[in-house]
C-alpha positions as CSV (number, residue, x, y, z in Angstrom):
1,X,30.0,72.5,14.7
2,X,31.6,73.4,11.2
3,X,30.8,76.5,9.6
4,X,31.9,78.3,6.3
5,X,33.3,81.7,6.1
6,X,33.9,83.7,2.8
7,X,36.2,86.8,2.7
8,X,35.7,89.6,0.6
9,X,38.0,92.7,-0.1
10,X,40.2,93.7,2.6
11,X,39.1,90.2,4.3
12,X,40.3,88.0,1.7
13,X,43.6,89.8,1.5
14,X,44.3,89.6,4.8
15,X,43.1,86.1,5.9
16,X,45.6,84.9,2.5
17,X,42.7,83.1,1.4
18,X,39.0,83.2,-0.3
19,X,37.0,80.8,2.8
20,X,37.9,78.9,5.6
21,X,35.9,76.0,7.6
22,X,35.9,77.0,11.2
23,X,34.7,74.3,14.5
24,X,32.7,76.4,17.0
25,X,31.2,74.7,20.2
26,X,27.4,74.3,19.3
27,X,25.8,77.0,20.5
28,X,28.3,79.7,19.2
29,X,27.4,83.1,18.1
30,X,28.7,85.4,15.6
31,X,30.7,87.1,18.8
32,X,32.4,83.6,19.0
33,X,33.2,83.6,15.6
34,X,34.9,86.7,15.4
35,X,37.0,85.9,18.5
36,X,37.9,82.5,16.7
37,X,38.8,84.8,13.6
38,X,40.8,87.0,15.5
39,X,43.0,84.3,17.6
40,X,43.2,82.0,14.5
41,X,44.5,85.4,12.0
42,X,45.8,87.6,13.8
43,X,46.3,89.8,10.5
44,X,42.8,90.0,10.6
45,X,41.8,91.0,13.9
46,X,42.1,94.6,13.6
47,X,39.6,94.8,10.8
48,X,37.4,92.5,12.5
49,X,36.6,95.0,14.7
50,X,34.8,97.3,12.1
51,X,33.7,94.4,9.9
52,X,30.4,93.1,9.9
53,X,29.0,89.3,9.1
54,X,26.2,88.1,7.3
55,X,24.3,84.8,7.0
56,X,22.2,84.0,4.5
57,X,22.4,87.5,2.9
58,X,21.1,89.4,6.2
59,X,23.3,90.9,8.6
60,X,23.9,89.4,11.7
61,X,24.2,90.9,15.2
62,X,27.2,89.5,17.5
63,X,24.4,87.8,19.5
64,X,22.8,85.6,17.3
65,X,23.4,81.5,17.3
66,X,25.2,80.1,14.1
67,X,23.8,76.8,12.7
68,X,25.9,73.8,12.0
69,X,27.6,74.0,8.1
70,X,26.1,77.4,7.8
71,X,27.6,79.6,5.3
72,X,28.9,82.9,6.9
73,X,30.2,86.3,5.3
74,X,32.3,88.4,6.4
75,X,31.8,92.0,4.9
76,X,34.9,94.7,6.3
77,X,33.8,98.4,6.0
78,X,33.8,99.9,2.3
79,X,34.9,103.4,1.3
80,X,34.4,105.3,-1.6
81,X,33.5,108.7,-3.1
């Protein structure tokens, strides 16, 4: 199963690009997608760890399923002041 992920911030900087189309096994969770994420860009795997994702404009737990050609982003932790 496709599915799209945007970067933002950090994420895009990291990852070298704005999206990427990523195959999961049907089925997969978020949890899958960030192990993908992590194996596929390394560079990115530290922040994935802190980052959170979001389908549909809600934040998604690790646990929940991912839906063929959904549209996934992934949001890295934001400082300011």
């Amino acid at each position: 199963m496709k599915v799209k992920v945007l970067f933002f911030a950090r994420a895009r900087d990291l990852a070298g690009q704005a999206a990427l189309e990523v195959d999961l096994p049907a089925g997969g969770t978020v949890a899958d997608l960030r192990r993908h994420l992590a194996e596929r860009l390394p560079a990115l795997a530290p922040l994935l760890a802190h980052s959170r994702f979001a389908i549909a404009q809600e934040f998604a737990a690790d646990h929940e399923k991912l839906l063929a050609h959904a549209e996934v982003a992934l949001l890295p932790p934001v400082s300011g002041g």
